[in-house]
C-alpha angles and dihedrals in degrees: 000000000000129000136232107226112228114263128172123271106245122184089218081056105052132080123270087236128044098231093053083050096055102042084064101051087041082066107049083045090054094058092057132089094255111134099229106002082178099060110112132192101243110204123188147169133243133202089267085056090242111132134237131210134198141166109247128175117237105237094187146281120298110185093333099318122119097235127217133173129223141147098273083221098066125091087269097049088049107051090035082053084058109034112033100203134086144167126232132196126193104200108192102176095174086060097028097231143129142195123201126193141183130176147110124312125223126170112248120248108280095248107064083044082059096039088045092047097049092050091060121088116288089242093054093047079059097048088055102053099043107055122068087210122222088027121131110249127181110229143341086268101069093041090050094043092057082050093064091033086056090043097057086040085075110026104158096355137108109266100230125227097273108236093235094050130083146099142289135204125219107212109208125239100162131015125181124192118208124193124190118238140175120286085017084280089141128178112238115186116189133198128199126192113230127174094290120000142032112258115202125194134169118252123206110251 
């Protein structure tokens, strides 16, 4: 795999848009030899204000939101369900960069949850219908014995899109890109969504 060699973050240099801006950098992540250039720090809110914070995997853009799938009955679905708004970080160490994004948080159409789930492995389609996630369970074993229960339940048959699993988008509304440099003296850009345009401005580090 090849490398990108660390350059400044200059605001001449970067895109107009911040998709366009992270799509970029995704691909140079992805050539290089990181393990899951695609995992993303999730953070959320519950109903006592305190956060909450989980590693997610980017499963792609849908009309300009950074897309994610998970059962809606879990502690993130939840709180996302009642407090539409979360935070992602993109954490790239072999490039030492970071994007950061805030916005609003919508679920996807169920279509393209259906069209997303039934791409995925057949075990993992299992898997998801199967676990009621963030439940309490009491042991490995019943967890591994509806496995099996859900396993004979579709033997050869198509696993449906279970009716509690699907995907959300995060819509931007603010995206900052952080570039390591030397001293800890790092570029931030930040862009910031207004009526009708995407301002950027350079934060100290």
């Amino acid at each position: 795999m090849s490398t990108v060699k660390l350059q400044a973050l200059n605001e001449a240099d970067v895109m107009p848009e911040p998709i366009a801006q992270f799509e970029r950098w995704l691909a140079e992540a992805k050539a290089t030899s990181l393990a899951e250039p695609t995992a993303m720090a999730l953070a959320t809110v519950g109903a006592n204000g305190r956060p909450s914070l989980r590693m997610v995997l980017f499963k792609g853009l849908h009309n300009g939101g950074f897309c994610f799938y998970t059962n809606y009955g879990s502690r993130k679905g939840g709180e996302l369900t009642a407090h539409p708004y979360a935070a992602l970080t993109f954490w790239w160490d072999i490039l030492e960069r970071q994007v950061r994004i805030e916005g609003r948080v919508e679920r996807v159409p169920k279509a393209l949850s259906d069209r997303y789930f039934h791409s995925r492995p057949r075990g993992s389609q299992i898997g998801a219908y199967t676990s009621r996630q963030s439940e309490p369970l009491p042991d490995r074993a019943a967890l591994d014995q509806r496995l099996a229960e859900t396993e004979r339940q579709f033997a050869g048959a198509e696993v449906p899109l279970p009716e509690w699993w699907g995907g959300f988008r995060v819509v931007p509304e603010t995206m900052e890109f952080w570039q390591g440099r030397p001293n800890r003296v790092h570029d931030r850009l930040l862009y910031r969504q207004t009526d009708s345009a995407w301002t950027i401005e350079r934060l100290q580090p």
